[in-house]
N, C-alpha and C positions, 0 to 999 in steps of 0.2 A: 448504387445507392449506399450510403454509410450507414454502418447498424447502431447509431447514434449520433445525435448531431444535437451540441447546448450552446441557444446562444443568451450570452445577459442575462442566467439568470439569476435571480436575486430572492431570499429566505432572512426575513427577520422573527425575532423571536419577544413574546411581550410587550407589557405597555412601553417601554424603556427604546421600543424598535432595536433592539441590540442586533447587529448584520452578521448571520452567521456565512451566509454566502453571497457574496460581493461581486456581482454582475461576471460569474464565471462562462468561460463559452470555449469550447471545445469539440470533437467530434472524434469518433471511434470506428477506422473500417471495419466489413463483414471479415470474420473469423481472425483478428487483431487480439493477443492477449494486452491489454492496458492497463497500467499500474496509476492508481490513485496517489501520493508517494506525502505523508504530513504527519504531527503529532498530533497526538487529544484536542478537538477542540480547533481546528483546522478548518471544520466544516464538509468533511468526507461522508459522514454520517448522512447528514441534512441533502448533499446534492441526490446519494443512492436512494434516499427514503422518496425525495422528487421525481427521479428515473423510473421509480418501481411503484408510483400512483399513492404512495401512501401520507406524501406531503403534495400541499400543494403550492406551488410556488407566488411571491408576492411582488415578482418581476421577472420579467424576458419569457422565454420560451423551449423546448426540450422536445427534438422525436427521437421514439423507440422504435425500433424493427420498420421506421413509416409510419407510424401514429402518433400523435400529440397526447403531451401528459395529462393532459387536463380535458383534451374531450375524448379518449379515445383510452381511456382508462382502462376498459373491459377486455380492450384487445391486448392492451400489452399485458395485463396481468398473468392470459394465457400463454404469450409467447416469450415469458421471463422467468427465467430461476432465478431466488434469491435467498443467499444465506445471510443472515443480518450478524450481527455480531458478537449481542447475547443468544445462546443456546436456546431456542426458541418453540424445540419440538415437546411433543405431550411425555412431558418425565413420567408418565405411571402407565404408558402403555411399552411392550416392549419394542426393540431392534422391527421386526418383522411387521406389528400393529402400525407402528407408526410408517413404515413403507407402504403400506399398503391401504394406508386412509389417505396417504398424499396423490396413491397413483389414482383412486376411485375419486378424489375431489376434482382433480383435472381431468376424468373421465377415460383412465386408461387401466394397465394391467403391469405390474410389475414385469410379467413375460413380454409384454409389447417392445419393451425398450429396455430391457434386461443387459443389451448388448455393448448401454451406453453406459451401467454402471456398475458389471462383471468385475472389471479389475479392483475397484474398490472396495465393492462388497464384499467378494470372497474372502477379504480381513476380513470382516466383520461378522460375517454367518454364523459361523460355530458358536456366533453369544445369541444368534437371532430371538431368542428367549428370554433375554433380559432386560429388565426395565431401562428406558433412557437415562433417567434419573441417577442409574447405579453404574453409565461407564464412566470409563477415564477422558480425560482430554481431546486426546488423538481417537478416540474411539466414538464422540459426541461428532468431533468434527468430520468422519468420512459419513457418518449416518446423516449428520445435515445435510454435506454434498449428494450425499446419493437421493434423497429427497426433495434436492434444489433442482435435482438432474431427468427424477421419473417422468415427467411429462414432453421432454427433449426439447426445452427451451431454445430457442435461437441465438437468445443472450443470457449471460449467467453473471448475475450481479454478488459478490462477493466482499462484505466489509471487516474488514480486520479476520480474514478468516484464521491466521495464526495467532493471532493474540494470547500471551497464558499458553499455548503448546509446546511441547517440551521438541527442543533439535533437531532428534532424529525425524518427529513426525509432520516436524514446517517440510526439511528436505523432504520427504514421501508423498506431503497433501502437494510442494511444488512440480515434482515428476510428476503427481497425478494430473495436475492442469495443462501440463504440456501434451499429455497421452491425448486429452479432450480436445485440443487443440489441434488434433491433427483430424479429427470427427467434422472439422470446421465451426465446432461453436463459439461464437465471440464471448470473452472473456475480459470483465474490467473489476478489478481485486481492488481495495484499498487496506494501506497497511502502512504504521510507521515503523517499520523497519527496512532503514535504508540499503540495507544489503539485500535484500529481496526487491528491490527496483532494477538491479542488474538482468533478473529472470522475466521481465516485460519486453517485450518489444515496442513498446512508447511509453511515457510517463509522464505525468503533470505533476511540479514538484507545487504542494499547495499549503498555505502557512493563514492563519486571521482571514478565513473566505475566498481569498484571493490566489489565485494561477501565479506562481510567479518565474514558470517556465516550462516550456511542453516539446520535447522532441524524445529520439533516443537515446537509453542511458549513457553509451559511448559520443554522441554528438554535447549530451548535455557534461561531461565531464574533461571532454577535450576544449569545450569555450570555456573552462576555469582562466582566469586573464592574468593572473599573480603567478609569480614564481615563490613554490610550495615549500616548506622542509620538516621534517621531523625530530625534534630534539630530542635527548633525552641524558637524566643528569641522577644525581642518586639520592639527592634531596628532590622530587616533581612539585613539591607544594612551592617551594622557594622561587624554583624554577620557573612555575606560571606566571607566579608575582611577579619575578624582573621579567619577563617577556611582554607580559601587559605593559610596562615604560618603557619599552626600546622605541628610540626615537623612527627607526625606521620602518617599525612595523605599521603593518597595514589591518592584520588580525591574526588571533593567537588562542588557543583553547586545548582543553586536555583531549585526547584520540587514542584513548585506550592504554596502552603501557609509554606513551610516548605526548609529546606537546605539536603541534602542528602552529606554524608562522608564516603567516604571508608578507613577505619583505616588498620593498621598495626597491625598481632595477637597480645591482650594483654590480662593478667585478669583482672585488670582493669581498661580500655580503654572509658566504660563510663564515670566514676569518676575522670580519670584523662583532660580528654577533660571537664566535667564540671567546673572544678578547671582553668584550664587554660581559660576561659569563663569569669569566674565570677571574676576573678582574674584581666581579662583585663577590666574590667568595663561592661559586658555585664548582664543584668538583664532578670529576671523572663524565664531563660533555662530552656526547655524541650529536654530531649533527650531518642530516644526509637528504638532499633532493629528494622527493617526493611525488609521486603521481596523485594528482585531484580523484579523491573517490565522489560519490552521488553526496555523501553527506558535507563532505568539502564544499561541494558547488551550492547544494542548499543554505548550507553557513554563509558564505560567500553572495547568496542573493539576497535575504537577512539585512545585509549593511548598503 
């Protein structure tokens, strides 16, 4: 049995009906880490708050762990961790208060299942006396997990849990999801950070409500269908400009220190883009073949 399964479902919002989730349908094997993968406003928000009983949906249908979202609410509520995406726990109680009203709400014991969030907490203990309110970033974010975690959830719903965290401690909350994942808990994060799609083992890349592709990150990055390249020139603003009018392009945007171009097949499609470059006044061009990353292939389903 799959420890999720969505089919058609559908979330509008106000008199206007505005469609925040657009007849999405997906499914999540038992102990699968699955990456939610979209920007603000996507609709990631809206499907987790449906998964986790707190919305209810205005079409199709959703089971959790084997229950239905809508009648079968009470069961999943027990059998789901969920970190929402604003900092959600009681800021004026401390590190330790707030563990210990989560573990007594689900009707357990910090000791009972200590085992499942040892590694994490042990950060954290030596504040176990300080208000939630007064930690930092990465320090809000392992006291959530570890609160999402006290009850031993079978699935652990996770929204934008890096959002706002500073590098070091995205890398540390990500090793920590892997550790749990090997405890067998299923795991489904949403985050628009597309370099953190590579550390799921499936993904749904999702844009305006709508799926607009679900496999893994290496399957979904090897169907890129364009041949890719990287430019790069020592004026980039000029650069963009004339790459936006080259007759041969297919799509072109800025990618960090460098421009990304998807050409039209040709033999030779370098040579002739560097001529057209250099020709318009564009100095000291680099240009070099390219592997499709996940944010490539998202751009790329867009058009």
């Amino acid at each position: 049995m799959e420890a999720v399964v969505v089919k058609n479902l559908v979330k509008t919002y106000g008199k206007e009906q505005t469609v925040a989730v657009d007849d999405v349908s997906f499914s999540v094997g038992r102990g699968e880490l699955f990456g939610l993968i979209g920007p603000d406003g996507a609709g990631k928000t809206s499907i987790f708050r449906m998964l986790t009983t707190l919305l209810l949906p205005d079409g199709g249908s959703a089971r959790v762990d084997g229950h239905d979202i809508v009648k079968d609410f009470r069961q999943i509520r027990s059998s789901v961790g969920y970190m929402p995406g604003k900092f959600s726990l009681y800021q004026d109680l401390t590190i330790e208060e707030n563990l210990n009203f989560f573990a007594t709400v689900f009707g357990t014991t910090i000791e009972e299942n200590y085992h499942l969030i040892k590694d994490i907490y042990v950060q954290i203990e030596p504040f176990k006396n300080r208000r939630a309110g007064k930690l930092s970033g990465g320090m809000k974010q392992k006291l959530a997990l570890c609160c999402a975690l006290i009850h031993k959830p079978a699935i652990l719903f996770l929204d934008e849990p890096t959002t706002g965290v500073d590098p070091v401690s995205r890398k540390e909350f990500w090793e920590m999801l892997k550790k749990l994942k090997t405890q067998g808990i299923t795991i489904i994060v949403s985050t628009p950070y597309m370099d953190e799609a590579n550390l799921c083992d499936r993904i749904a890349l999702i844009q305006g409500g709508r799926i607009l592709s679900i496999d893994t990150p290496l399957n979904i990055t090897a169907a890129y269908p364009e041949k890719l390249y990287a430019v790069k020139a020592a004026n980039m603003y000029a650069l963009l400009q004339l790459l936006e009018k080259y007759p041969d392009r297919i799509n072109s945007y800025a990618f960090g220190e460098f421009a990304h171009i998807a050409l039209k097949p040709a033999d030779d499609a370098v040579s002739q883009l560097q001529h057209y470059l250099e020709e318009s006044g564009i100095k000291a061009v680099t240009i070099h073949k390219t592997e499709a990353t996940i944010e490539d292939s998202f751009i790329q389903l867009l058009h």
